[in-house]
C-alpha positions as CSV (number, residue, x, y, z in Angstrom):
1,X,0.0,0.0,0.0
2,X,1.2,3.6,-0.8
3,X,1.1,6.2,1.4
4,X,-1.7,7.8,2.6
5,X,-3.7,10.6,1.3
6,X,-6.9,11.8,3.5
7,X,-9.9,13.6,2.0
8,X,-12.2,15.6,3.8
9,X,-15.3,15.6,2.6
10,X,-17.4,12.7,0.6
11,X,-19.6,15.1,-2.2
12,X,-19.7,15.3,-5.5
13,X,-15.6,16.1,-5.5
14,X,-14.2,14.2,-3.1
15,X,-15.5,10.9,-3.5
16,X,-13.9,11.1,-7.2
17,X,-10.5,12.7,-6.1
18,X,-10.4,9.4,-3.2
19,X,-11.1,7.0,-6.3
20,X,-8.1,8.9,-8.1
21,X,-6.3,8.3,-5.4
22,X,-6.6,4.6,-4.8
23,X,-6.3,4.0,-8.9
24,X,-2.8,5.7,-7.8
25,X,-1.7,3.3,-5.1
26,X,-2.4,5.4,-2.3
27,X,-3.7,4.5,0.9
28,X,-6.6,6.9,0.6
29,X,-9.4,7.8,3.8
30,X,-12.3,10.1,3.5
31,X,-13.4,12.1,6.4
32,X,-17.2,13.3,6.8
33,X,-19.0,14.2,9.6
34,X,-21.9,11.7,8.2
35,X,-19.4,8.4,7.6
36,X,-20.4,8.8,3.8
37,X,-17.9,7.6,1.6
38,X,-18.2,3.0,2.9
39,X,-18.1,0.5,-0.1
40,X,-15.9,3.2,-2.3
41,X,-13.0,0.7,-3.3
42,X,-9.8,0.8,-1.9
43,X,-11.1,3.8,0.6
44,X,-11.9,4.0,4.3
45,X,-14.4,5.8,5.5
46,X,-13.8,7.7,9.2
47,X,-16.7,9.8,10.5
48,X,-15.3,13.0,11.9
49,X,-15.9,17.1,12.7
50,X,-13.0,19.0,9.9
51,X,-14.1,21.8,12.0
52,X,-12.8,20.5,14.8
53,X,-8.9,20.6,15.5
54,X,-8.3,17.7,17.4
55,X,-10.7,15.7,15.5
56,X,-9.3,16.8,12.4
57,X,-5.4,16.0,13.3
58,X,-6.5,12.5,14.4
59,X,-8.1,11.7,10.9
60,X,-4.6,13.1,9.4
61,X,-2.3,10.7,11.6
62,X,0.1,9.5,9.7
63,X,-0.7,11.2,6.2
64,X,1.5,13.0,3.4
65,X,-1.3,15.0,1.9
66,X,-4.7,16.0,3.1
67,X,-7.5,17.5,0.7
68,X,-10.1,20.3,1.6
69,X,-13.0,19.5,-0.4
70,X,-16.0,20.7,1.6
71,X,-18.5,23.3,1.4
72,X,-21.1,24.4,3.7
73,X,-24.3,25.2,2.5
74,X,-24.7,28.2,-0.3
75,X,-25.0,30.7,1.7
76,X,-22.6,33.8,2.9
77,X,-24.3,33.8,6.4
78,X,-23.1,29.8,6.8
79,X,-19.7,30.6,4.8
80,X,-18.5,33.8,7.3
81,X,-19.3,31.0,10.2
82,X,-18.2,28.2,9.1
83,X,-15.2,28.3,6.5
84,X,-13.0,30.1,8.5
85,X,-13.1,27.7,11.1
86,X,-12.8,24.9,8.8
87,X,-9.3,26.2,7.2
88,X,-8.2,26.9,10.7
89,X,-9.0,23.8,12.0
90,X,-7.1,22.1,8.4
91,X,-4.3,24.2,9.2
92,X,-3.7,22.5,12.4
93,X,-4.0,19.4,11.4
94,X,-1.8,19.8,8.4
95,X,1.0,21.5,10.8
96,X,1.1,19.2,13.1
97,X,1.1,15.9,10.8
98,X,3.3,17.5,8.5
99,X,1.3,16.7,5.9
100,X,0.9,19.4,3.2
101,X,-3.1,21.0,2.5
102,X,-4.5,20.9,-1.0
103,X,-7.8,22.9,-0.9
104,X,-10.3,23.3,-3.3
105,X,-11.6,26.7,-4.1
106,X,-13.6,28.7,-6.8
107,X,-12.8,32.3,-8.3
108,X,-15.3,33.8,-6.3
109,X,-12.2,36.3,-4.9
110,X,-11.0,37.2,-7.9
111,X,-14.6,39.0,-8.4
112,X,-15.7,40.2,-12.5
113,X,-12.9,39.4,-15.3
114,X,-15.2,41.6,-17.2
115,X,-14.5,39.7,-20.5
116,X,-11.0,38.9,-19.7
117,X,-9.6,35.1,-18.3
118,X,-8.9,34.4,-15.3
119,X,-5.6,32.9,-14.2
120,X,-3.0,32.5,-11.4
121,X,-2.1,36.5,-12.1
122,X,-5.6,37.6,-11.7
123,X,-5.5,39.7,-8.7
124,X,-7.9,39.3,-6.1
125,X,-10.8,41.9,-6.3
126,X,-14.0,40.2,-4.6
127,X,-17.6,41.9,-5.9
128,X,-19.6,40.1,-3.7
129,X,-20.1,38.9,0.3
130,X,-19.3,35.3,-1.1
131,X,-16.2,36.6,-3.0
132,X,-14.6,38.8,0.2
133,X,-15.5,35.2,2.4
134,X,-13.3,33.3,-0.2
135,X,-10.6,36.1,-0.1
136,X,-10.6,36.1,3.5
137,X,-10.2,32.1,3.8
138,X,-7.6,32.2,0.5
139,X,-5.2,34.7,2.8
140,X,-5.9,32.9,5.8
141,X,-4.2,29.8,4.0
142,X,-1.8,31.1,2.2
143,X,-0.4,33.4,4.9
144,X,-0.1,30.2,7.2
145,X,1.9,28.9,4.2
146,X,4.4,31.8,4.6
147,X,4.6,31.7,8.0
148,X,5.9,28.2,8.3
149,X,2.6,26.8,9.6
150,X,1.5,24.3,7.3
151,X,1.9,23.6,3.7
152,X,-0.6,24.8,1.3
153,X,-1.6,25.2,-2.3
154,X,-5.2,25.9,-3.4
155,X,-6.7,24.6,-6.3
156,X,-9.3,26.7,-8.6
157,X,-12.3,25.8,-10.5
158,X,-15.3,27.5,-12.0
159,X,-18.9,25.5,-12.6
160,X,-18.4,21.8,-12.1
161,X,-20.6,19.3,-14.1
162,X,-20.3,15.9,-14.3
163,X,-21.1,12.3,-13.0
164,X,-21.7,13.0,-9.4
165,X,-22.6,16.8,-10.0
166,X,-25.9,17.1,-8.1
167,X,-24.6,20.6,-6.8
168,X,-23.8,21.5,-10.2
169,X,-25.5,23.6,-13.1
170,X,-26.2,20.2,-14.3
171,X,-27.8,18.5,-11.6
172,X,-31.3,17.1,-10.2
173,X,-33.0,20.5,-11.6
174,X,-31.5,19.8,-15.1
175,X,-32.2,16.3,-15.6
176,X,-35.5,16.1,-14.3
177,X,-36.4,18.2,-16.9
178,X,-34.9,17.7,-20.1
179,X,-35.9,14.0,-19.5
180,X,-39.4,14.6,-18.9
181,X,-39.5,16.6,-22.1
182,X,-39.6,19.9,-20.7
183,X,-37.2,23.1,-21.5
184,X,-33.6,23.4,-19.7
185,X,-33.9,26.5,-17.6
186,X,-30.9,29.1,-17.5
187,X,-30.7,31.2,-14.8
188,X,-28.3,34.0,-16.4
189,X,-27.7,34.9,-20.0
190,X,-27.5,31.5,-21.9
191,X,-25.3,32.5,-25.0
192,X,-22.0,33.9,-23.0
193,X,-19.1,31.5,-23.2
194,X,-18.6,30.3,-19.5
195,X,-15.9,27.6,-18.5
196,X,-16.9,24.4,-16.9
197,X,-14.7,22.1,-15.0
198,X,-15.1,18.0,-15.6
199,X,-15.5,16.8,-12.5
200,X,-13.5,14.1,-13.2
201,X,-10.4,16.5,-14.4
202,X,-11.0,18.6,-10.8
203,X,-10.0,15.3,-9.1
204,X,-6.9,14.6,-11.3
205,X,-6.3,18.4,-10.9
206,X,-6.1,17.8,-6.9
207,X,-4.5,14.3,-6.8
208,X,-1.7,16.1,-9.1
209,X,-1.3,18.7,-6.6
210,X,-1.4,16.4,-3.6
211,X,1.8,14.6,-5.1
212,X,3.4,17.7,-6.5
213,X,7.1,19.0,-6.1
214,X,7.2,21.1,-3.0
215,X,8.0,24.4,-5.2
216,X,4.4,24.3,-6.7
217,X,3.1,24.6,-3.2
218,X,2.5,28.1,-1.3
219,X,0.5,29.5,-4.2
220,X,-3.0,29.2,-6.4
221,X,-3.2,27.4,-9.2
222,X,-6.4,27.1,-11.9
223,X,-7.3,23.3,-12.4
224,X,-7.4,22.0,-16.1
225,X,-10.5,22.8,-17.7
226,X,-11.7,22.9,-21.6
227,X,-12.3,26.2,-23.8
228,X,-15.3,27.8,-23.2
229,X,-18.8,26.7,-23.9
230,X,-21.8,29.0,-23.6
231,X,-24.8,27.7,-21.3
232,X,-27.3,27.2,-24.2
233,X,-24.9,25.0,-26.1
234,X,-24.0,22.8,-22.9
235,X,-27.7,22.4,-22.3
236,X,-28.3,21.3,-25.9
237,X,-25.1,18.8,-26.1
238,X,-26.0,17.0,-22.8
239,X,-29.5,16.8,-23.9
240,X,-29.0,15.3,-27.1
241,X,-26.2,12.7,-25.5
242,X,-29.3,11.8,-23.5
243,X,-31.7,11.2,-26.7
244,X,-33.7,14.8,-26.1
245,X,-33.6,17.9,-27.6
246,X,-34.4,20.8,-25.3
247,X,-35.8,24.0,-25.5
248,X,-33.4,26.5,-23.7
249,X,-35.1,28.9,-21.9
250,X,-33.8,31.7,-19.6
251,X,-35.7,32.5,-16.1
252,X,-36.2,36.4,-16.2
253,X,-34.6,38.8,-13.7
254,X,-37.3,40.1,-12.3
255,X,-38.6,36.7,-11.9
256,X,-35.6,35.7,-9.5
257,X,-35.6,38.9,-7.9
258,X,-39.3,38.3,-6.6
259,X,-38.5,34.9,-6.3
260,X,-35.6,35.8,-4.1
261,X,-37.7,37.4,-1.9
262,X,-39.3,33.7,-0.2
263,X,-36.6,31.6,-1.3
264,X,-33.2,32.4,0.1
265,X,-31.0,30.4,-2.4
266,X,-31.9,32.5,-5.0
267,X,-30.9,35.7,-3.3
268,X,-27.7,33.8,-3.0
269,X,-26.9,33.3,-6.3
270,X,-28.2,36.8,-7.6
271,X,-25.1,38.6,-6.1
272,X,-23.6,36.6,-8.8
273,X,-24.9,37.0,-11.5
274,X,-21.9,39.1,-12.9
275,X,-20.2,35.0,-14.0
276,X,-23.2,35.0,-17.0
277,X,-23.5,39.0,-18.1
278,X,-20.6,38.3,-20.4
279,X,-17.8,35.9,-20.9
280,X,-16.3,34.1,-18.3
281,X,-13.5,32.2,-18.8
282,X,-11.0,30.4,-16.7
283,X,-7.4,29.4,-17.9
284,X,-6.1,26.4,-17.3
285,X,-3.1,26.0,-19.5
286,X,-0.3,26.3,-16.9
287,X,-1.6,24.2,-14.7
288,X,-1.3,21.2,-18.0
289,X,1.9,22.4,-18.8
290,X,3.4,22.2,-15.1
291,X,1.5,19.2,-14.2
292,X,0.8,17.2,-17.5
293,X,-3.0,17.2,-16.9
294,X,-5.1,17.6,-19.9
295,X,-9.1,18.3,-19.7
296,X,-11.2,15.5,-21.0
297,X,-12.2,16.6,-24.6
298,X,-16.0,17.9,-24.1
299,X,-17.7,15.3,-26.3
300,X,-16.3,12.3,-23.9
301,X,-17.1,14.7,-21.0
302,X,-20.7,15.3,-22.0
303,X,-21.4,11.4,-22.6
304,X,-20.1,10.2,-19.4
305,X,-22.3,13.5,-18.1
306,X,-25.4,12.6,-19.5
307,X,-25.2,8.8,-19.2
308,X,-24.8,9.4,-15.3
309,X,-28.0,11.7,-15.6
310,X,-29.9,8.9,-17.3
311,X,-29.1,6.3,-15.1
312,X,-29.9,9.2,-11.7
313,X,-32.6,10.9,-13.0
314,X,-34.6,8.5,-15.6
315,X,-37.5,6.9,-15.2
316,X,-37.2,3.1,-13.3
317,X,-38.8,0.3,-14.7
């Protein structure tokens, strides 16, 4: 057995990254506060707090790399509580096992590109509650990196979608639509090119990174991703991989904003609305070049995509 990697958190990203792992050789445990994560192959699963220090360096014991890949519910109030105090608690963990901390984030603190890509010189420049949250936690990291605390390096992504992505664009919503014949529903202008990160190429991204050369560390880097795809042409692709052709239709503004008003999660994503005004793309390129990861080409990304939403979301019998 290989050493051993430790991921914390068992959703839609980590379970893939601790299946990445094991296909590596590594000894590989996921941590989760709900056990989640038994019968994945060549992983154990330990039921644990992250948030909490001591709990958190006892599920590190003995590892050479541990993994952030949790989020708290989608909203800033549960994001200025809670994330903090996850990357603290992380940060402890990771200094005193010696292990270093790969973490998963978004570009959330890098706020509007306004047309232009984002990449690891993109300075930080947060437009939104979310976006200073992410900023806060990204310094909070990286300064303990500099300061001798712990080893870090974060690793960036934009929209996920992909087998497993029920937190995605792509998800539950999606599927349960398009298969029943009704339209795919964008929240935010449907013809600006957007990048979306493969699930599958987030966990290779992060695995990479969890076995990297020590110089890589201390630092953000944007995880592989393919050329940008607008929303309406994602829609279309997946739904024709699953034998439909859907109508795309976008939810009006002022339908969110009143909807907004009774249902919290869309007040949430509203402040962010500024990723589908206009183009938003994220480069990946130096991450391949350093690390020799390559996205999966989109055709072979939408068919595993949409034969996982098919076998969720279908109808049985």
């Amino acid at each position: 057995m290989g050493p051993l990697h430790v991921v914390f958190g068992a959703g839609q990203v980590g379970v893939p990254l601790a299946l990445a792992l094991a296909s590596r050789g590594c000894e590989v445990r996921v941590v989760s506060r709900s056990g989640a994560g038994a019968g994945t192959p060549g992983v154990v699963a330990v039921r644990a707090d992250a948030g909490d220090p001591e709990a958190a360096t006892a599920a590190a014991r003995g590892a050479v790399a541990l993994y952030h890949c949790m989020n708290p519910p989608y909203s800033a109030k549960v994001w200025e509580a809670q994330l903090p105090r996850i990357a603290g608690s992380l940060l402890t963990a990771a200094g005193r096992s010696g292990a270093r901390l790969v973490v998963l984030d978004n570009v959330y603190a890098l706020g509007n590109p306004r047309g232009q890509p984002l990449d690891e010189e993109s300075r930080v420049a947060p437009c939104s509650r979310k976006g200073e949250i992410r900023a806060r936690v990204a310094a909070q990291l990286l300064d303990a990196h500099r300061a001798g605390q712990a080893k870090v390096v974060l690793g960036r992504a934009s929209d996920f979608f992909g087998p497993g992505g029920v937190n995605s664009y792509f998800g539950p919503h999606f599927w349960k639509r398009v298969l029943a014949g009704k339209s795919a529903q964008a929240l935010g202008d449907p013809d600006t090119a957007h990048t979306w990160h493969f699930i599958p190429d987030v966990a290779a991204g992060l695995a990479a990174l969890g076995e990297a050369p020590e110089a890589a560390l201390g630092r953000p880097w944007m995880l592989p991703a393919g050329p940008p795809v607008t929303t309406r042409e994602m829609m279309v692709r997946l739904a024709a991989a699953a034998g439909r052709k859907a109508e795309v239709q976008r939810l009006p503004r002022l339908l969110l904003s009143l909807m907004a008003v009774f249902v919290p999660m869309f007040r949430e994503l509203l402040e962010m609305d500024y990723q589908w005004d206009g183009r938003f793309e994220v480069d990946g390129r130096r991450f391949q070049e350093r690390f020799g990861v390559a996205p999966t080409p989109l055709d072979e990304a939408v068919r595993q995509t949409a034969a996982w939403g098919m076998a969720t979301y279908g109808k049985k019998g």
